[in-house]
N, C-alpha and C positions, 0 to 999 in steps of 0.2 A: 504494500500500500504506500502511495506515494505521500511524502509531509510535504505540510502548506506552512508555509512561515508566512505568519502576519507580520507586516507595521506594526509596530508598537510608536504610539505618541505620548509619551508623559505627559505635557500638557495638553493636548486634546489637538483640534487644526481649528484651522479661521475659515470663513464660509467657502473659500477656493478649494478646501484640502489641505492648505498647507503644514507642514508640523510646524505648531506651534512653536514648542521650543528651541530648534535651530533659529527661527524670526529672531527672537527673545536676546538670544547668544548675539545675532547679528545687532538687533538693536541696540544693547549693551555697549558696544563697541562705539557706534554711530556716537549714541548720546554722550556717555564716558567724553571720546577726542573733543566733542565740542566743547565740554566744561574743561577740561584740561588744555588745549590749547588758548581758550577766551581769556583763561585767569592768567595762561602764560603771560599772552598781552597786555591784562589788564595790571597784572605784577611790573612789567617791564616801567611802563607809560606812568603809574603811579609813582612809582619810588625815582625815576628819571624827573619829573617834570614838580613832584613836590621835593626832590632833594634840592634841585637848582630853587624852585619857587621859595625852600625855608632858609637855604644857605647864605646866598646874597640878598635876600631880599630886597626892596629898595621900589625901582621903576619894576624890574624882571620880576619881582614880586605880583605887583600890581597885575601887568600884563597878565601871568598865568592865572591868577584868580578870578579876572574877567572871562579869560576862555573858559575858565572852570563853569562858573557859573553859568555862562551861555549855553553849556552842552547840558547841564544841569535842568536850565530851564527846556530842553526841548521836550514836545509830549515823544514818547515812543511809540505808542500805536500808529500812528501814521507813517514810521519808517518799516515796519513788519508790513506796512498796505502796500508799501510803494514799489515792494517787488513786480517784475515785469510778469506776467505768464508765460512769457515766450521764453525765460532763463529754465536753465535745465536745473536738474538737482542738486550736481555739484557747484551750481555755482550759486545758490540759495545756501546751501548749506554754508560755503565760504562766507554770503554778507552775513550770516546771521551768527556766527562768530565774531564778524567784525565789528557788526555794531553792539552786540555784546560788551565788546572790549571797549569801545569806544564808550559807552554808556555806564560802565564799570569804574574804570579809573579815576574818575575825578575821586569818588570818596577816598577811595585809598591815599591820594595824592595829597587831598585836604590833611590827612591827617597825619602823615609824614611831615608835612610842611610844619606842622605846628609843633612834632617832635624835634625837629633839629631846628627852627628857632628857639625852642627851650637849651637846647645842648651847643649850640654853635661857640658859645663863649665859657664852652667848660676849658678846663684847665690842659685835659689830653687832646682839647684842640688847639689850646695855644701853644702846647709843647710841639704837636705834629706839625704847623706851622713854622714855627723855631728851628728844625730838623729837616727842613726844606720840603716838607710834600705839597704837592699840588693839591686845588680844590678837589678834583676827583677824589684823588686816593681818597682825601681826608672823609669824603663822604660815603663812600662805598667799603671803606676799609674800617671806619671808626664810627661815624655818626649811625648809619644803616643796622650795624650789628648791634646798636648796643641798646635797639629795641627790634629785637630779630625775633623776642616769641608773639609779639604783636603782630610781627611780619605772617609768622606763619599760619598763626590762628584764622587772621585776616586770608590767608589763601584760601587755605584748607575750608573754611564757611563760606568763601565765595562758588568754591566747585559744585555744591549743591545746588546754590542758588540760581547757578548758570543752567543747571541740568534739568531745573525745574522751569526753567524760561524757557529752555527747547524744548521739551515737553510738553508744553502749555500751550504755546504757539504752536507744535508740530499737530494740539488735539484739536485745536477751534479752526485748524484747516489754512493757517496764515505763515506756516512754518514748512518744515522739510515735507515732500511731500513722494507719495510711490515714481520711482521703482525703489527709493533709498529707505531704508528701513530705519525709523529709530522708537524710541518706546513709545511717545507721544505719537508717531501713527499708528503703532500697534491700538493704541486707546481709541481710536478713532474708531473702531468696529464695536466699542463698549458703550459708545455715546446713547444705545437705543438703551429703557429701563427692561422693553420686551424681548432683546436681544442680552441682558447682563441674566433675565428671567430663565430663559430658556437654556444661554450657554453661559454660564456662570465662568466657566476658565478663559471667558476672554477678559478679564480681569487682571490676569494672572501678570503682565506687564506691569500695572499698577504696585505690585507689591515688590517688584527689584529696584523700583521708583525710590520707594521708602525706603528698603533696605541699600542703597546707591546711598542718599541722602546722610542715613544713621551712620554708617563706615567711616564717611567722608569726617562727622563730627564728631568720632570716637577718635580716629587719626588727628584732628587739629587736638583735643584735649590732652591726648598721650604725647606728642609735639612740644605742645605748649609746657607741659607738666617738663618735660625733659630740659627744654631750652630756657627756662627758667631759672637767673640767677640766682633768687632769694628763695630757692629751695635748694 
């Protein structure tokens, strides 16, 4: 007698057939690169434009806190519309990384700025100055580190927050869209209550969501705790 090997789907398929759980894996991947590269950017553009903005202060000061706040004030829903339909995926996926980052940075920046105004005229900056280093060094070798678990904290809760933006937008239809797979389109086949009723494992995205999210802020506390001088 001949055997029949079934499919086996752990998490069940989506209305096409497809196994679930491969999507999932794939989505993972999708969502994951965009919060990780957004914050890369969003890390760079912060700590570059509020170390210049708290170090010399002055005019340059001025300057960057005006762009600050311009980007600050613009709404964001209408940059997530103004994608073309005619762009493909990857290259939706690319802007929405990038205004990510663009939309990201200023906080970070503001608050750099306002830590090495505090520290600019500590005493291992006037020695580092004494000893011939440059504004750089001084700022990325001395000022930057010597509130580095706030750096990181600040990273590590930004990754979630990005993954929950592409997410979001990927579920209200304004974000990455088929053939690219990321969790937020997965959810998009959960959007019916008759459709969560009847197949309840198309859900199942939702919960790597969370558990993406809780990782990300178990990581910046175990970080934070480490990189912490007054422990």
């Amino acid at each position: 007698q001949k055997k029949i090997n079934y499919p086996f789907f752990p998490f069940g398929t989506d209305a096409s057939g497809r196994d679930l759980y491969s999507r999932v894996l794939s989505a993972l991947r999708i969502s994951l690169s965009t919060g990780l590269v957004g914050v890369f950017f969003t890390f760079v553009l912060g700590c570059l434009f509020g170390g210049i903005s708290g170090f010399y202060g002055g005019v340059t000061d001025t300057i960057i806190q005006r762009i600050i706040e311009f980007l600050m004030s613009m709404p964001s829903i209408p940059l997530w519309m103004a994608f073309p339909t005619t762009w493909s995926s990857l290259k939706i996926y690319f802007a929405i990384t990038i205004i990510l980052s663009l939309i990201g940075w200023t906080t970070l920046a503001r608050v750099v700025r306002g830590k090495l105004l505090e520290l600019r005229n500590e005493d291992f900056v006037t020695a580092a100055r004494v000893a011939g280093a440059t504004d750089g060094y001084i700022i990325t070798k001395h000022l930057l580190p010597s509130f580095s678990s706030y750096l990181i904290v600040n990273v590590t809760l930004a990754i979630p927050s990005m993954i929950l933006a592409e997410t979001s937008l990927s579920f209200l239809g304004i974000g990455l869209t088929p053939p690219i797979v990321s969790l937020g389109v997965l959810l998009q086949d959960a959007q019916s209550i008759n459709t969560v009723s009847m197949y309840p494992w198309m859900m199942i995205p939702g919960i790597f969501v969370v558990i993406s999210v809780l990782a990300f802020n178990f990581v910046g506390d175990g970080l934070r705790d480490a990189a912490d001088p007054y422990k």
